[in-house]
N, C-alpha and C positions, 0 to 999 in steps of 0.2 A: 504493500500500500504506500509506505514514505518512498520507493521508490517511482513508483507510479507518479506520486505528486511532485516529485520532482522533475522530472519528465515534462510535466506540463505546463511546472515554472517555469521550465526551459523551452518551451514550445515557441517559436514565431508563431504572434498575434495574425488572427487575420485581419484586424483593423489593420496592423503595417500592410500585411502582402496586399490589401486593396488599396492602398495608399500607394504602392511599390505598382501596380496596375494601372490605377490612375498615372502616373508618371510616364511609365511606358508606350500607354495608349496615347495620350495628349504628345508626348517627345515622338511618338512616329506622326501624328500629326500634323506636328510643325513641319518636320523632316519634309513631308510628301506634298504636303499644301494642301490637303485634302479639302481645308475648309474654305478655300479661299479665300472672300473677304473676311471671313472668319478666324482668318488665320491669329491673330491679338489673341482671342479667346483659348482657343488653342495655347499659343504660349501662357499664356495666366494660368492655365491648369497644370501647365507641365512646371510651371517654375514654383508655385506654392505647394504644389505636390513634393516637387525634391526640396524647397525647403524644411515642409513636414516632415521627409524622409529624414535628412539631414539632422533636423532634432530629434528626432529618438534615436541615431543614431548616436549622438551626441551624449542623451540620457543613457542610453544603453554602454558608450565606455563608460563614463562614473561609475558606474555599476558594477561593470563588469570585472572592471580593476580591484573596487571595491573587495568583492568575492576571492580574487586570488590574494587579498593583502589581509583577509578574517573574515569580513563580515557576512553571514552568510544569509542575513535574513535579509538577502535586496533577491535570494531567490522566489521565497513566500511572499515578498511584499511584490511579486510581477513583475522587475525590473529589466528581469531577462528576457522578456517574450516580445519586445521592442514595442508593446502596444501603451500607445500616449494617453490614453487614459486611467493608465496605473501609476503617474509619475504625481508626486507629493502634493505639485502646484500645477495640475492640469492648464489651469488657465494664465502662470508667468510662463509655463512650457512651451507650451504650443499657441495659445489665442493670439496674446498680445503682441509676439511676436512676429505671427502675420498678420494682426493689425497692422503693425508698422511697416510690414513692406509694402502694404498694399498703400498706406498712406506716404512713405517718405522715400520706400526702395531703403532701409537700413535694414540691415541683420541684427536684430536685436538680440542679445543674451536671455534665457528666461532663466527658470528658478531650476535650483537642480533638484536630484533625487536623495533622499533623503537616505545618510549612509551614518550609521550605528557607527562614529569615531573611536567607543570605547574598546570597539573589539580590535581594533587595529593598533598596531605598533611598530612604530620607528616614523620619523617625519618622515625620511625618504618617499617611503609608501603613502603616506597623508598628503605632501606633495602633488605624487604622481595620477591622486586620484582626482585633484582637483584638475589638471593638467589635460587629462584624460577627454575629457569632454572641447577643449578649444583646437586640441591634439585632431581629434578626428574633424573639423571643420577645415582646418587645415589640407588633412588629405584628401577632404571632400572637393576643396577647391582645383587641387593639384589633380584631380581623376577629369574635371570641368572641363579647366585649362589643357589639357595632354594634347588635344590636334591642334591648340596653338603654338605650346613648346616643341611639340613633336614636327613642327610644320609640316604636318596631315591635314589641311584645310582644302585642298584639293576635292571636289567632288562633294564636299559640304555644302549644303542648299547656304545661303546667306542668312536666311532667317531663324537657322537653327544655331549658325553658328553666335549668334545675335542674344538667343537666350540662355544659350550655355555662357556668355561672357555676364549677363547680367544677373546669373546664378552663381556663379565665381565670386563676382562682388559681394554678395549680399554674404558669402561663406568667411570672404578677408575681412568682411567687415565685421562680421562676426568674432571672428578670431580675435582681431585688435581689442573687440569692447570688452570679449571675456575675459583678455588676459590683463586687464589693464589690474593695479593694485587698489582696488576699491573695495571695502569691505561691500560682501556679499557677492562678489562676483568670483570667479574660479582665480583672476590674478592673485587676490587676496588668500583665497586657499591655497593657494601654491607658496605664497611666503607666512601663514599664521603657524604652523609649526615649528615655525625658527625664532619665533617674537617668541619673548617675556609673557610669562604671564599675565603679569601689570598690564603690557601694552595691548593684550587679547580682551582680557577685562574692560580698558577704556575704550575699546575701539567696537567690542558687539553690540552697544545698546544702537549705533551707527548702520549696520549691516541690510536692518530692512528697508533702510533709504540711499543706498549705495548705486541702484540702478536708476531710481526718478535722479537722482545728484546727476548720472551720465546724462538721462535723458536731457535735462535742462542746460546743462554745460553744450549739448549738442547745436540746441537753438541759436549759442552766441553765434555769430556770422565769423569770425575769426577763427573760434574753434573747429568749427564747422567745415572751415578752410584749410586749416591746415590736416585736421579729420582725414577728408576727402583725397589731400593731395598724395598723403598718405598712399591711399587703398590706391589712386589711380598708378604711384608709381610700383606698387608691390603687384600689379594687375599690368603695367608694362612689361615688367622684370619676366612675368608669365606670355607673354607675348598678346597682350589682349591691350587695344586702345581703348580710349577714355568714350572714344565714338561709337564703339562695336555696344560698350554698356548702356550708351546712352539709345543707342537705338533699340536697344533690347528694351529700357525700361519704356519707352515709348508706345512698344508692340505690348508689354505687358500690360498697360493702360490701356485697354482696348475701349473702352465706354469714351473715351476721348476721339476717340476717331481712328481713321486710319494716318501710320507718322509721317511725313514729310521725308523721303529717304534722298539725302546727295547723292549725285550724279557723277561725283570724281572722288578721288583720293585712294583707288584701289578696291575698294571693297567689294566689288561685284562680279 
């Protein structure tokens, strides 16, 4: 029987695998033009679908780390079965975060999974677990980006290749806000087990406002600026222009209309 149930904690969700379908479906979509002028809509489903993807993938390293460093009840709490309705703060998880892409194109951080710290020991591990989750953003971007570095862009429709650069972003952008050192974000987990306890003490009552702080710091126009300039050169570096994003975020805005696409600079 505890076998059994483990088994099941470990089972891929099928809320992922229809999320993993949706992606699929809408990404050959894009691909083929199927929908023609429908084609925006299309993208919208394929890029909030991998970003949903992208977050329990996210949740599910915390987790998973978590399990091989002790803790083993992120297997009975559902952690493992990648399905986002079993994650602590369903709604820092997964909603609000594509609220904001849908409203600003950012990758927002959401809340993580809830990991028993007492069963763990050694920071190393406490570290890594926090790590874990911006870690896989990361490689989500670098799987994105591969026919851009790869220069395998040959035979890539344009439009696809359009919203794989504007899924890229929203994964760097991600990464940067996770990692950054702000209590309650993952950068902060990644250095609280090297702090004093004094400084862990004055710094948690902080934690549950660590992300509206990012939010707000994002509105200054300055920050904002140099934010962006950021992701666009770390998104050059990957061979993806600042343009490829901006046309993608344009196609993803479908209810705007259809985008204005330039006529020179290579891309077609």
């Amino acid at each position: 029987m505890t076998t059994a149930i483990r088994r099941a904690d470990r089972r891929v969700s099928p809320v992922f695998l229809a999320l993993a379908a949706v992606m699929a479906v809408s990404g050959w979509a894009v691909w083929s033009g199927t929908l023609g002028d429908y084609t925006g809509v299309a993208v919208f489903s394929f890029v909030v679908s991998g970003w949903v993807v992208s977050l329990c993938l996210h949740e599910y390293a915390h987790a998973r780390t978590a399990l091989h460093s002790g803790d083993i009840s992120v297997e009975a709490k559902g952690y493992l079965t990648l399905n986002p309705l079993k994650y602590t703060h369903a709604l820092l998880s997964i909603v609000l975060p594509v609220i904001f892409v849908i409203m600003g194109g950012i990758g927002l951080p959401g809340g993580a999974v809830f990991i028993e710290r007492g069963r763990i020991k050694g920071r190393w591990r406490h570290s890594l677990i926090s790590a874990a989750g911006p870690l896989t953003n990361i490689l989500f971007a670098a799987v994105c980006t591969a026919p851009f570095w790869l220069h395998a862009l040959s035979g890539v429709p344009a439009v696809f290749r359009y919203a794989l650069a504007f899924l890229a972003l929203l994964q760097v952008t991600a990464a940067i806000l996770n990692f950054l050192p702000v209590p309650g974000l993952d950068g902060y987990g990644v250095l609280e087990p090297w702090l004093s306890r004094k400084v862990r003490r004055q710094v948690e009552p902080f934690a549950p406002f660590g992300l509206l702080a990012v939010f707000v710091f994002l509105w200054v126009p300055e920050v904002n600026r140099v934010f962006f300039d950021l992701v666009d050169a770390i998104l050059r570096g990957l061979g993806v222009s600042q343009l490829e994003t901006y046309i993608g975020q344009e196609y993803f805005r479908f209810w705007q209309g259809a985008p204005q696409l330039p006529q020179t600079g290579g891309l077609f």
